[in-house]
C-alpha positions in Angstrom: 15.1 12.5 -10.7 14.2 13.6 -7.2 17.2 11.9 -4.7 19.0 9.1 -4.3 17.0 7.4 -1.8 13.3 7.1 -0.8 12.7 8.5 2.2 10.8 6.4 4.7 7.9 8.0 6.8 6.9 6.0 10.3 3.6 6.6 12.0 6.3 8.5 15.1 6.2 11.2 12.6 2.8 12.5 13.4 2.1 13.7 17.1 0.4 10.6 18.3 -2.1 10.7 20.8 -3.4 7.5 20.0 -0.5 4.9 19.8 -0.4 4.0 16.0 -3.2 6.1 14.8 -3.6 9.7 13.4 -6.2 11.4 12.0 -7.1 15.5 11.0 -8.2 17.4 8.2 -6.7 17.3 4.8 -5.8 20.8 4.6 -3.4 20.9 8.0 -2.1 18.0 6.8 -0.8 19.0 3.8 0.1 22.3 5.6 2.1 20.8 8.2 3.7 17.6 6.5 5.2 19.1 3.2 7.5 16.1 3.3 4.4 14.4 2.1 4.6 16.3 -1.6 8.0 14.4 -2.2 8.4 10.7 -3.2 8.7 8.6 0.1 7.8 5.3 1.6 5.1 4.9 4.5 5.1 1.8 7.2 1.2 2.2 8.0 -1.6 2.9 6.1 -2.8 6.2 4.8 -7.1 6.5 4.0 -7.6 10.3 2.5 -11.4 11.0 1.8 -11.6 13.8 -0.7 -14.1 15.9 -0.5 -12.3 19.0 -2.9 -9.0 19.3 -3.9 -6.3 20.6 -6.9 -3.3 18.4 -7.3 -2.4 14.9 -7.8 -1.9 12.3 -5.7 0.8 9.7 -6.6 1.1 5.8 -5.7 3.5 3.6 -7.3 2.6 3.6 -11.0 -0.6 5.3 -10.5 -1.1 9.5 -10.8 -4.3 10.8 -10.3 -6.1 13.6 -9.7 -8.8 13.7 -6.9 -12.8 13.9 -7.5 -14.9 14.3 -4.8 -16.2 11.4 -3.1 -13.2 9.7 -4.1 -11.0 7.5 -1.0 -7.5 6.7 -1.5 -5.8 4.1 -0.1 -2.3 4.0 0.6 -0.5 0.8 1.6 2.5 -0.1 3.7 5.9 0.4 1.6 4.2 1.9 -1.4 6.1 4.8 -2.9 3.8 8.0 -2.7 3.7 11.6 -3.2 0.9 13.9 -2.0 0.7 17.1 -3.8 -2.5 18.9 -3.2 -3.4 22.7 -2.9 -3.2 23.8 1.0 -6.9 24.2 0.4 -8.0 20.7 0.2 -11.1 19.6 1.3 -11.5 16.0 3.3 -10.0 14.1 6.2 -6.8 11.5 6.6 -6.3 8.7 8.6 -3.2 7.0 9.2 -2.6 3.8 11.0 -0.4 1.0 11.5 -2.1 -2.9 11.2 -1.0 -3.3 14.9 -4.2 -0.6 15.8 -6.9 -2.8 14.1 -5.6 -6.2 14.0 -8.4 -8.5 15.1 -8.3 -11.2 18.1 -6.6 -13.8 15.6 -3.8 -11.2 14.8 -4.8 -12.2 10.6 -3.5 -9.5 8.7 -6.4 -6.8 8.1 -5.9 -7.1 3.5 -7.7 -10.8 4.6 -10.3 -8.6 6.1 -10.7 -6.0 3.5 -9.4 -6.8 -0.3 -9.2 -2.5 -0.7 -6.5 -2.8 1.4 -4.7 -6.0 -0.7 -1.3 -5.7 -2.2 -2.7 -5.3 -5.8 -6.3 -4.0 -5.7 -6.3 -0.2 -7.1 -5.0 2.8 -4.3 -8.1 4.6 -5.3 -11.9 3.8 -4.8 -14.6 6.3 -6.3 -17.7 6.5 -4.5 -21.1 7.6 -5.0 -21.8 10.7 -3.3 -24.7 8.4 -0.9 -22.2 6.4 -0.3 -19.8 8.8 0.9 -22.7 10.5 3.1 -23.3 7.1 5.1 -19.5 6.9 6.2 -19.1 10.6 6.1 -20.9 10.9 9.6 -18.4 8.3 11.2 -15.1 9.9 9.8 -16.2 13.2 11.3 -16.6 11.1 14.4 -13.4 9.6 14.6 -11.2 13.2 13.8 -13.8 14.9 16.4 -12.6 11.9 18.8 -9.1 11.8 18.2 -8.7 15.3 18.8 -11.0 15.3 22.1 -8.5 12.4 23.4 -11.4 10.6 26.1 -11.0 7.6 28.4 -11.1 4.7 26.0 -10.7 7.0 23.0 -8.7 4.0 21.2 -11.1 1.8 21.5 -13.4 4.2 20.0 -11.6 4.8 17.5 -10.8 1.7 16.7 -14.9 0.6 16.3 -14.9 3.7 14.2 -12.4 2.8 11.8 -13.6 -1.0 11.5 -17.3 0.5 10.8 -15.3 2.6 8.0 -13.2 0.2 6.8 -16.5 -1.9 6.6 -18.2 0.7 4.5 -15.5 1.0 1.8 -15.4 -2.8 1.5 -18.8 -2.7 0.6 -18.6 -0.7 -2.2 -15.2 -1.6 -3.2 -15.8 -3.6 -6.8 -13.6 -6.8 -5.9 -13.6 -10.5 -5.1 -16.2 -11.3 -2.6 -14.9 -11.7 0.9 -16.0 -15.1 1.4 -13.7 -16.2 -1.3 -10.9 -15.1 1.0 -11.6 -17.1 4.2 -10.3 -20.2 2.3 -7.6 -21.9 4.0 -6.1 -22.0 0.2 -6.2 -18.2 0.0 -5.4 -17.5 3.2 -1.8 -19.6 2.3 -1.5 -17.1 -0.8 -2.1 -13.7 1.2 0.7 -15.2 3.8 2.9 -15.9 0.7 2.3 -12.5 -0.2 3.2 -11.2 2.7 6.8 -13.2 3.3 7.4 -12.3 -0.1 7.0 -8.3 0.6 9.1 -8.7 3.9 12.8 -11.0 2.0 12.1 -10.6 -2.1 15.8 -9.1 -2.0 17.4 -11.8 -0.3 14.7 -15.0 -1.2 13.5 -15.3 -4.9 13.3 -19.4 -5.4 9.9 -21.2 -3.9 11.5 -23.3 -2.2 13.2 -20.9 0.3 9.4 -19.5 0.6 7.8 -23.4 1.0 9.9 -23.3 4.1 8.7 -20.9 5.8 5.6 -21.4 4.7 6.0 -25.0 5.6 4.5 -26.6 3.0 6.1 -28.4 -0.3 6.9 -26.2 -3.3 4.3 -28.9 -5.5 1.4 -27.4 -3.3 2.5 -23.9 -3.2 2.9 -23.4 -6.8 -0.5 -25.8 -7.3 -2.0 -23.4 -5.0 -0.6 -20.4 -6.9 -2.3 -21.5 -9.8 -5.3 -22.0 -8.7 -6.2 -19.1 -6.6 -4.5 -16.5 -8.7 -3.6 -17.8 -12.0 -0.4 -17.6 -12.1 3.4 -19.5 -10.6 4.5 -19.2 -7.7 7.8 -17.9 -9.0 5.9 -15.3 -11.3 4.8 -13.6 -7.9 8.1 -13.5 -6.8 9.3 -12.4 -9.9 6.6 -9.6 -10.4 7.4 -7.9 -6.5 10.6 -7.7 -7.4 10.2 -5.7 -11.1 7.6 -3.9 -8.9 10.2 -3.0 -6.6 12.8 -1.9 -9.4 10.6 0.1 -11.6 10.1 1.6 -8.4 13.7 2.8 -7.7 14.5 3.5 -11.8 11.7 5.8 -11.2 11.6 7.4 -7.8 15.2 7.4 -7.0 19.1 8.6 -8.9 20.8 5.2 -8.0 22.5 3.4 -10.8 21.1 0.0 -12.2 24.3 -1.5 -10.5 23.4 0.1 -7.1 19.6 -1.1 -8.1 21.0 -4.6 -8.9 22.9 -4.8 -5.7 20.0 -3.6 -3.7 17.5 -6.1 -4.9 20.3 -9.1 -4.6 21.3 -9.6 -8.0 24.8 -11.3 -8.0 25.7 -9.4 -11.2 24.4 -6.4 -12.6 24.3 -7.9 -16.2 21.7 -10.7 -14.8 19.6 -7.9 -13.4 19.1 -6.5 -16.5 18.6 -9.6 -18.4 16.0 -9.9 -16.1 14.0 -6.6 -16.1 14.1 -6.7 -20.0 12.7 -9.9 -20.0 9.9 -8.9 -17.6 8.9 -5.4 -19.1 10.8 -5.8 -23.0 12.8 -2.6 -22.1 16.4 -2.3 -20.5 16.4 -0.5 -17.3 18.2 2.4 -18.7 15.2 2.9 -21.6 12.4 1.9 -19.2 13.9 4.9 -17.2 14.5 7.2 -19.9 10.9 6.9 -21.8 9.8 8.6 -18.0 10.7 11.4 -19.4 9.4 11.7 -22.6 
């Protein structure tokens, strides 16, 4: 076990020249960040484009080792760890949704699914591919360092041509899909889900806000993603304590208490029932 609380990383960490942006080589990041190789939560997104590189990179459930050509994609309140060899190859971007939001202020995983709660932090690309949007990273780390008149700006038409690219080669649900008013309604769910699962976990308290009735939401659930609309609630918040049983020392009564479980006993009656293990053995086979 590592601490007893994630630590959380804001985009104010980095030396921002660009307001909510950042962007270098992968090498002087790792260099100059080391805070990066331990477990911690992010409020922006992180794109590294690998190029080389020993180590692992770590997101949520997911360890992998880079390959060239390979983009990975870390998401707001994800729990990461970045261990790579200070010789890494490749560049990192990091930027908060307020830099790219477009004129309708929808949020950008409507835009691009990569960057979607649940699609895969890691997107392997064909070495052509890589080329094409090679040329515009170089651009954008050439043009944040510069700093010109209108560099944002720039940057910002950079990044959306990038963001483009990786959409494009990304393997998942067409985009048109998404622009459904139905759809749409789930991503928002989604997202008011990510910002009160601790304190909200019935559909009704979410139909509110959403301000629709809990027969369409869950209708609407089922339809677009197969599932309840109390299942989604339910899966954020196992997400959310497999997290801490495995990135954190707190006990499964501080864990409980966190994600607004009234007793400790009903927490665990509930993450057995979601994963068939008790927290204590889901924590312990870690190890093994």
């Amino acid at each position: 076990m590592q601490t007893t609380n994630v630590a959380v990383c804001n985009i104010g960490l980095f030396d921002e020249k660009i307001r909510h942006f950042w962007a270098g080589n992968l090498n002087d990041f790792v260099i100059q960040y080391p805070i990066i190789k331990q477990p911690h939560k992010v409020d922006f997104y992180i794109l590294i484009f690998v190029e080389s590189a020993e180590g692992e990179i770590i997101i949520d459930q997911f360890k992998v080792h880079p390959k060239k050509s390979s983009v990975f994609v870390v998401k707001p309140n994800c729990i990461t760890g970045i261990k790579l060899s200070e010789n890494a190859k490749g560049k990192i971007f990091c930027f908060a949704e307020d830099f790219i939001l477009n004129q309708e202020k929808s949020a950008i995983a409507n835009q691009f699914t990569f960057l979607d709660r649940d699609s895969k932090p890691f997107i392997q690309l064909s070495q052509e591919s890589y080329s094409k949007i090679g040329t515009i990273i170089n651009l954008i780390v050439d043009e944040y360092i510069s700093v010109h008149k209108e560099s944002a700006n720039v940057l910002r038409s950079y990044l959306y041509i990038v963001l483009t690219g990786i959409e494009r080669n990304s393997l998942l649900i067409d985009k048109t899909i998404l622009t459904s008013a139905k759809h749409l309604l789930i991503k928002e769910f989604e997202f008011q889900i990510d910002q009160h699962y601790e304190t909200k976990k019935l559909p009704t308290e979410y139909a509110i806000i959403l301000e629709v009735s809990p027969n369409y939401l869950n209708k609407t659930c089922k339809e677009i993603v197969g599932c309840t609309a109390g299942y989604l609630i339910r899966k954020r918040v196992q997400m959310e304590a497999q997290r801490l049983l495995q990135f954190t020392d707190s006990s499964v009564k501080d864990i409980a208490s966190k994600l607004g479980f009234e007793s400790t006993s009903y927490f665990i009656t509930f993450f057995k029932k979601s994963t068939n293990l008790t927290p204590e053995k889901f924590r312990r086979n870690l190890f093994v």
